[in-house]
N, C-alpha and C positions, 0 to 999 in steps of 0.2 A: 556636498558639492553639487552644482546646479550645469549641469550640461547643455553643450547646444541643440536639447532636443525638444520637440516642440510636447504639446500635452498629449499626443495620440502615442508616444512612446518609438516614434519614427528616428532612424538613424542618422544621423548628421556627422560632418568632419568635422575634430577639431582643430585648432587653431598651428598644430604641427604635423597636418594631415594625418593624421589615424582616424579612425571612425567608431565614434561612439553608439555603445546601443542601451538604452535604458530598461532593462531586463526588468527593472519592478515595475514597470508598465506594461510591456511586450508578456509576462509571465506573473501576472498580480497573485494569483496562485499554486506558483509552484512549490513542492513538496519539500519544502527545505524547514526543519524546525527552529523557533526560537531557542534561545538557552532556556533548557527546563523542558522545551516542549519536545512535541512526540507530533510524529508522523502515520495516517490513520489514511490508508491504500483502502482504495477499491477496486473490486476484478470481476471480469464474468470468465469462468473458464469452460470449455466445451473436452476438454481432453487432456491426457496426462502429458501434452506438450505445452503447459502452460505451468507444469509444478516449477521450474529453475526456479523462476520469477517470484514464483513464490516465496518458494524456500529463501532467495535471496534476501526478499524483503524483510519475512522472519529473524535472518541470519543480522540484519545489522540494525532491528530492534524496532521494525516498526509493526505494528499493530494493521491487521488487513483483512477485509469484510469481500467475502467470496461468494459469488453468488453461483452454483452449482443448477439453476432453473433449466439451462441447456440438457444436460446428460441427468435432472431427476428421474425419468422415467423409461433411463438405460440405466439397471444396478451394475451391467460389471464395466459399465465405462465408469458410472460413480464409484464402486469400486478401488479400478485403477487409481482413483484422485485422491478418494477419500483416506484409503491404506497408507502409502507410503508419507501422504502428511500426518495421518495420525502419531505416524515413528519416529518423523522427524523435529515436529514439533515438540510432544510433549514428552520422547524418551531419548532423544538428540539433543535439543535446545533447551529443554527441561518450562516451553510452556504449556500454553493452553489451546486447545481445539474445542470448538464449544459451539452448538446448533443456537443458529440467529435465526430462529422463525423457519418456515417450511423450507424452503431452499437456498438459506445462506449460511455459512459458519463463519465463526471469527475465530482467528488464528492471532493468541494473544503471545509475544515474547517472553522469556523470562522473566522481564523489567517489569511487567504486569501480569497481576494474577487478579482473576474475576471473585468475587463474594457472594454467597448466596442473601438472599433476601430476609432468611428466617423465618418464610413461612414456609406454611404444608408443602 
């Protein structure tokens, strides 16, 4: 269906006054999956007032790349973060927590589990 909205993704009336918005233009990128596909979050967290968000995302199966560069060189603020996702992730939700380079992890769901490489 082709709405009255111009190419910039701008909201226009249609023809029984309600107001159309073309949200695959206004939001070319938002987080919603194909069928089959998976949703892959990115975060910076600075404190353990960012775990909900976390855990939520975990909780309905998206895969999410955290980046902990704020509080690395605070251990028990990292601490605070690091602990209670470790339990919830991989002894709650039964996935993966798993170091992405110096200071980010990836926080994989149960629906995905990571493989090692094979080598040394």
């Amino acid at each position: 269906m082709r709405g009255p909205s111009d190419e910039l993704g701008e909201m226009s009336k249609l023809s029984d006054g309600s107001i159309f918005h073309d949200l695959g233009k206004m939001y070319p990128d938002a987080p919603i999956p194909e069928e089959g596909g998976q949703i892959l979050r990115n975060a910076v967290i600075d404190g353990s007032d960012g775990l909900p968000a976390l855990m939520d995302w975990v909780s309905q199966g998206d895969m999410v790349i955290v980046d902990v560069s704020p509080i690395i060189d605070h251990p028990e603020r990292l601490s605070e973060v690091i602990d209670p996702l470790m339990v919830f992730v991989e002894q709650q939700m039964g996935g993966q927590l798993l170091n992405f380079g110096h200071s980010r992890l990836l926080l994989l769901p149960s629906t995905h589990q990571a493989r090692g490489t094979g080598g040394p």
